[in-house]
N, C-alpha and C positions, 0 to 999 in steps of 0.2 A: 291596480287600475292602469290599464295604457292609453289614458288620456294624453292627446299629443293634439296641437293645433294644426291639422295636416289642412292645405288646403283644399285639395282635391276632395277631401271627405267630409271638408267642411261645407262646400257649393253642395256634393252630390247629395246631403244630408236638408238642402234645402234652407239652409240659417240665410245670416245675411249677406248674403251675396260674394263678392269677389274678396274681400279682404284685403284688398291693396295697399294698403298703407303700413299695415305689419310686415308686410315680405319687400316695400318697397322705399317705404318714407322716412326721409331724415331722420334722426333724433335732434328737433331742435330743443324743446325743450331745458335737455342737460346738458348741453354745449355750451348755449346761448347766457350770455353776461346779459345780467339785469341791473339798469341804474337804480338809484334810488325813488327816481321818480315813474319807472318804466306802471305802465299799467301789464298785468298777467291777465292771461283770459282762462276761465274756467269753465266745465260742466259739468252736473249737478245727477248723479244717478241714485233716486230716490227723493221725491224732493213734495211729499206730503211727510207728517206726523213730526218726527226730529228733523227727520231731513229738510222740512220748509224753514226752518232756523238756518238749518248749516247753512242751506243755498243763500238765503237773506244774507246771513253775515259773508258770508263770500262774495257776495253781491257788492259787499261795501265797502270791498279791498281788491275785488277783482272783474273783471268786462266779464258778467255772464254768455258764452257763447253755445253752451248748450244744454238742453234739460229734457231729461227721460223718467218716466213714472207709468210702472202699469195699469195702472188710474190716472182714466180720461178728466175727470174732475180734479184733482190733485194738479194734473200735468196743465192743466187750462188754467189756471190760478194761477200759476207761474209764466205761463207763457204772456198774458196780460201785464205783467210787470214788465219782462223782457221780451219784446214781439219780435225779436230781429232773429233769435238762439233757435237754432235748430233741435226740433222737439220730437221725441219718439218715445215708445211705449218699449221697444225692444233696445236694450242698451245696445246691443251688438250691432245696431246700424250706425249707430256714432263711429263705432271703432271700424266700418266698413267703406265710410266717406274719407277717401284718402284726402281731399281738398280740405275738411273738418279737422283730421285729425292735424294735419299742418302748421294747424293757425290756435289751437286749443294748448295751453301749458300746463294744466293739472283737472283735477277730477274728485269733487266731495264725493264720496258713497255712504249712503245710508239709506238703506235698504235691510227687510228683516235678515239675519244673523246669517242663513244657508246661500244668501245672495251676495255678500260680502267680497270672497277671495277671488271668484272669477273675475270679476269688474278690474280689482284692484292689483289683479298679478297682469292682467292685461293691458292694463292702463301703465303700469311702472316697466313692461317688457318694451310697452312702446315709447319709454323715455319719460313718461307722464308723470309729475308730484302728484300723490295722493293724499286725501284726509278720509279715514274709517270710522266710521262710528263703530262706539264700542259693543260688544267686543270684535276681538280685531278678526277672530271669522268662528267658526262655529266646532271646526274640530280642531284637536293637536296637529294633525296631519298639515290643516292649511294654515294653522298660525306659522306652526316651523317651516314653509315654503314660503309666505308673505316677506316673514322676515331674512331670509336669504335672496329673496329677488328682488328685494329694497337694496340691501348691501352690492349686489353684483349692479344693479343697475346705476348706483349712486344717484339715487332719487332724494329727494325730499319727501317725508312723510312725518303722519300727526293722528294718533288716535284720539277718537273723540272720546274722552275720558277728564274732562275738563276742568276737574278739580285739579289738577295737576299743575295749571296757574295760579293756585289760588298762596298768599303768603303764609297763611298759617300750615299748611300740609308742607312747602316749602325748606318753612325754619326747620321742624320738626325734623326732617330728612337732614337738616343739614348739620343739626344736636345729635343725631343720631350716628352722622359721620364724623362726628367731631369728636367721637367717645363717650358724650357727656353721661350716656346709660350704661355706658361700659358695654360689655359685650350681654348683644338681647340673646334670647334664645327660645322665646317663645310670644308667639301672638294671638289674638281672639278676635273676628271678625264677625259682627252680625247684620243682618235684614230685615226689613217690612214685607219686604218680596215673599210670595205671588201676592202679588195684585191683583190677577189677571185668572181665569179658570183655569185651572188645571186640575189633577187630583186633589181630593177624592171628589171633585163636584163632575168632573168631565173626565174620562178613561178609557173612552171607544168613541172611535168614529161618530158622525152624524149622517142619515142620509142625505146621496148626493144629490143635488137641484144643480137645474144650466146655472153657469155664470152669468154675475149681470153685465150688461152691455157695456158698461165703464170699467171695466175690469177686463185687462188680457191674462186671461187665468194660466196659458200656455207661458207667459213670461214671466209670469208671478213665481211659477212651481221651479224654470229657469233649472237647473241641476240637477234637482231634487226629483225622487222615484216620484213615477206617473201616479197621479191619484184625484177623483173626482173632486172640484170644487161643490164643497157647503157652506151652508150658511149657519143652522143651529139655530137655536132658541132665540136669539138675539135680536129684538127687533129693530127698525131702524137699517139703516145702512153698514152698519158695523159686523161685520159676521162672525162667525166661529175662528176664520184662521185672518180676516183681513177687516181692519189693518192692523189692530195694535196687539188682538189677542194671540197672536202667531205663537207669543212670546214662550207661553205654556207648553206648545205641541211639540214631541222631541225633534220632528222632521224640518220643521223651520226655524227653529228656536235653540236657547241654551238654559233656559229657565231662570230660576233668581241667579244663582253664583255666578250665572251668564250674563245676565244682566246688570249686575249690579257688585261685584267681585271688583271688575277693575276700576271701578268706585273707591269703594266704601274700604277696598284692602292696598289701593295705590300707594298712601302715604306708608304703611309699612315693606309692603315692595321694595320699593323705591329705596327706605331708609336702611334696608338688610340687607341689598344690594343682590336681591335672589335672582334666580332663572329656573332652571327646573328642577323637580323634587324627584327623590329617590325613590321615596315609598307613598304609597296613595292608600286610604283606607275612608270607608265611609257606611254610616248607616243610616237607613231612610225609611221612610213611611209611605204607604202603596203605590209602591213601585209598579210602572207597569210600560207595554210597548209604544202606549200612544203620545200622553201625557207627562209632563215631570211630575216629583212626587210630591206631597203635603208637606213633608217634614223632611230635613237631612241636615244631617253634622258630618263635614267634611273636615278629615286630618289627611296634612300636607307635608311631609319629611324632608325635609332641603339640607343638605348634605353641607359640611363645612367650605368655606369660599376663602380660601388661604389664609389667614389669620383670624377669621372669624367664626367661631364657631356652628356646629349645626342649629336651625331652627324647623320648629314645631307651629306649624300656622292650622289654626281650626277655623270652620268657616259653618256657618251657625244660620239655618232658614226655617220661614214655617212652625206651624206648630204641630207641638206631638198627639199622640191617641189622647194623654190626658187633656187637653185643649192648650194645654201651656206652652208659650212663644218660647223655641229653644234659643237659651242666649250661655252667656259665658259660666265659669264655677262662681258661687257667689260671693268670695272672699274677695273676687277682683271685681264686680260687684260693688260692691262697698266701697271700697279702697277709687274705685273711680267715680261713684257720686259723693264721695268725700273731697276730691279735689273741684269741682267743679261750682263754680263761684255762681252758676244760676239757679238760685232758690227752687222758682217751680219745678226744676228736672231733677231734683234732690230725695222725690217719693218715690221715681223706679226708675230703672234704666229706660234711655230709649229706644226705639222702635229701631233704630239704625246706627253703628257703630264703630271704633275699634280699639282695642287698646295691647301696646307695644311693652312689652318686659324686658325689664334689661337690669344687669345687676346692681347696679347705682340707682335706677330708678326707673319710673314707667313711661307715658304717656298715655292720654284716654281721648278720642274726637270723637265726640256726641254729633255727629253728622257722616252724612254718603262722601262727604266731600273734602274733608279736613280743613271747614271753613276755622273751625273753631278749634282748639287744642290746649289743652289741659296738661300739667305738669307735676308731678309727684317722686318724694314725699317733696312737700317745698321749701324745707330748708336745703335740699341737694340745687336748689336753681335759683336761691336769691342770688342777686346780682346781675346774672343772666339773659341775657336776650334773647326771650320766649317769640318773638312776634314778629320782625323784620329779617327778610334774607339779606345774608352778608354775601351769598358768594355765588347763589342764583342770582336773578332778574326779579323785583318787584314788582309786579305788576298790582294795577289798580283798574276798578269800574268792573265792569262786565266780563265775567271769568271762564265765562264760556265764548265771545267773541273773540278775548284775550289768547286764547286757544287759540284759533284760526289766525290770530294777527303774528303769532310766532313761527306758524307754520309759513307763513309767506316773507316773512325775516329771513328763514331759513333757506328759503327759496332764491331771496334776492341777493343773502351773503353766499349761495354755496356752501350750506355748511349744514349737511343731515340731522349734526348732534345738537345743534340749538335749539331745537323742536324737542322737547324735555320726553315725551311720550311718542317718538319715533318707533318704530316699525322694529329696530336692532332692540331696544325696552317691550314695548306693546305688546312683539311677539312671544314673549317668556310671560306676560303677566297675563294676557288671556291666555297662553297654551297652558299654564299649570292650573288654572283655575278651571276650563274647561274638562283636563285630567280626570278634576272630581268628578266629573258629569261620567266618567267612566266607571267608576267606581262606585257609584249610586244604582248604572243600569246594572252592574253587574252581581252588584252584593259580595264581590271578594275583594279583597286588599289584591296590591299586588308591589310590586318593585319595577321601578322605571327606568327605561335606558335613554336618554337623551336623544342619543345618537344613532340610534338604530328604530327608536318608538315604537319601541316594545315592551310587553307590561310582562314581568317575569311572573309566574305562577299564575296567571288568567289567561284561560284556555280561549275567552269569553269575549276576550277587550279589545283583539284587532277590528272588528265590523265597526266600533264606534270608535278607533283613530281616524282611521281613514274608509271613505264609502264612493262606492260608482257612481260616478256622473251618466246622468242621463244623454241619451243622445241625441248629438245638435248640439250639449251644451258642457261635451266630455275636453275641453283644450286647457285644462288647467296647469297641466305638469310642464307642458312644450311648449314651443313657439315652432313648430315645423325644421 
């Protein structure tokens, strides 16, 4: 891809306008010393479905000063709260207001999954702290360049992956670095995910109908290859790709382990201290070019991390031909509603999950979130403090606000790394997770190079690392 933010091709291409403030405007932003009492000012791209939380809770640590939604109804709800923030349908006119971009210090994005990296490499080129909803973008290609242009730029950033405040995923992480499993070496991740249509119910296109008048469907699609807006079966406002159902369709979306991976597998992440995997293998159920599939079991090969030895992470969605929800072997199974002190969840596993191996002992969190966390066998942890971080941050109340109150911590110390789910972490735990999604399109295993992102033996897998930006909306690699 020679996607480069040239200006000249950016005016003649008819986007938004001059661009002035990228080729000309300070970096205040990350210069700029913040007191503790300083107010930050934000804006908000994406700011119906999750994103109307993000913006809320940024709202309530930061001067909203701007908000963009390609939904006129979405973007109007918002604008009613804050009438003063300069409001657009097309993000790129925020970034085109050199006088905006001035006075603006960071930037929520949460927008579906293919709209993510542009907003956010643009925003952090321009000096701007980011917050992503997860995942942190949709292919390997733009995780590994988000998280290099957070580094170079010394931003502040925060994926929205929010369990990651939470103290029970915390201790967890921090028993795990502490030895008390001894060295892990294998994991099991499971979902409820899809939720949402996708295979085998929806597998080809719908025909196309105009877009409806609240909808800029040209800025919806934003990067992604030209293709008619539908609506589908769906009645109501809600349509086939907008707003929540996107999630399913390969071209906007990343499906469950995209959705829900930097979830529900954070806490072991996190505790194994991984980045990216060696070997990728997966096999899935009616795979096909539109939609993700009904059923996949993803295995994850993470290579030894200097004294630690290698891990094995399987990642468990959907269910199979026989109807049965694929989840872990059943010995571990057992072994984890045996530890789990909540009577009712004691008849099956549940619907969402994970559980960490290690040779002293395990762990199980019966939640997306690592609210809860289970220890085994229990004579390995009497005495032990299962439940309070000693050497993180405690946090209390609301674990998803708690989120965004770290990232502006971060902000106001100067200090990237306090923000737990930064962009230098983010970047490794959506791009290996994402990986599978390659591994699912392609039906071969393959072997992975970090460094060059390359999948050894699939002839198959560069079109889903990385793919052509459409034009008008190709400036993701450069800044001119």
């Amino acid at each position: 891809m020679s996607a480069r933010l040239n200006r000249r091709r950016f005016v003649q291409l008819g986007t938004a306008g001059s661009l002035g403030y990228l080729f000309t405007g300070p970096a205040f932003s990350v210069t700029k010393a913040y007191g503790a009492n300083d107010r930050l000012r934000v804006a908000g791209i994406g700011v119906g479905g999750k994103g109307s939380s993000d913006i809320d809770h940024a709202g309530s640590l930061m001067e909203v000063v701007g908000l963009c939604d390609v939904d006129k109804d979405y973007l109007g709800n918002k604008q009613k709260k804050w009438p003063m923030a300069k409001a657009v349908q097309d993000f790129r006119k925020l970034f085109d207001d050199a006088q905006f971009m001035k006075t603006v210090d960071a930037f929520t994005i949460s927008t579906p999954d293919h709209m993510h990296a542009l907003p956010a490499a643009m925003a952090m080129r321009a000096k701007k702290h980011v917050y992503v909803q997860k995942p942190l973008a949709r292919t390997v290609f733009e995780n590994d360049l988000l998280r290099k242009v957070a580094k170079a730029n010394g931003v502040c950033t925060q994926m929205g992956n929010q369990g990651t405040t939470l103290q029970g995923l915390r201790r967890a992480v921090e028993l795990v670095h502490n030895g008390t499993l001894g060295h892990v070496k294998e994991v099991h991740v499971w979902t409820n995910r899809p939720v949402w249509p996708q295979a085998p119910t929806v597998m080809k296109r719908y025909e196309p109908v105009d877009a409806p008048a609240y909808l800029d469907w040209q800025s919806y699609l934003g990067p992604a290859p030209e293709r008619p807006y539908a609506h589908g079966p769906n009645k109501g406002k809600r349509g086939c790709y907008h707003d929540f159902n996107w999630r399913g369709w390969w071209t906007f979306g990343t499906g469950a382990i995209g959705d829900m991976a930097c979830h529900t597998a954070n806490m072991a992440f996190m505790a194994c201290k991984l980045q990216m995997p060696v070997k990728v293998s997966a096999t899935a159920t009616d795979v096909n070019d539109e939609t993700c599939p009904s059923s996949a079991h993803v295995v994850l090969e993470f290579p030894a991390r200097g004294d630690l030895p290698p891990v094995t992470v399987h990642w468990y969605e959907g269910k199979g031909k026989d109807g049965k929800k694929l989840q872990p072997p059943e010995e571990w199974v057992k072994k984890a509603l045996a530890i789990d002190t909540d009577e009712k969840r004691k008849k099956a596993l549940v619907n969402s999950g994970s559980i960490i191996i290690g040779e002293k002992g395990y762990i199980y969190s019966p939640s997306d979130y690592g609210a809860e966390v289970f220890f085994g066998p229990e004579e390995a942890f009497k005495g032990i403090n299962t439940k309070t971080p000693e050497k993180f941050k405690a946090w209390s109340g609301d674990f998803d606000l708690n989120n965004k109150k770290e990232w502006v911590e971060a902000i106001k110390a100067g200090k990237p790394d306090h923000a737990l789910s930064n962009f230098d972490y983010a970047g490794y735990l959506a791009g290996a997770f994402v990986l599978g999604n390659v591994a699912i399109r392609t039906g071969q295993a393959f072997e992975f190079n970090a460094e060059t992102l390359e999948c050894k033996g699939n002839k198959d897998a560069a079109q889903y690392i990385k793919y052509e930006y459409r034009k008008g909306w190709d400036m993701l690699e450069e800044k001119a």
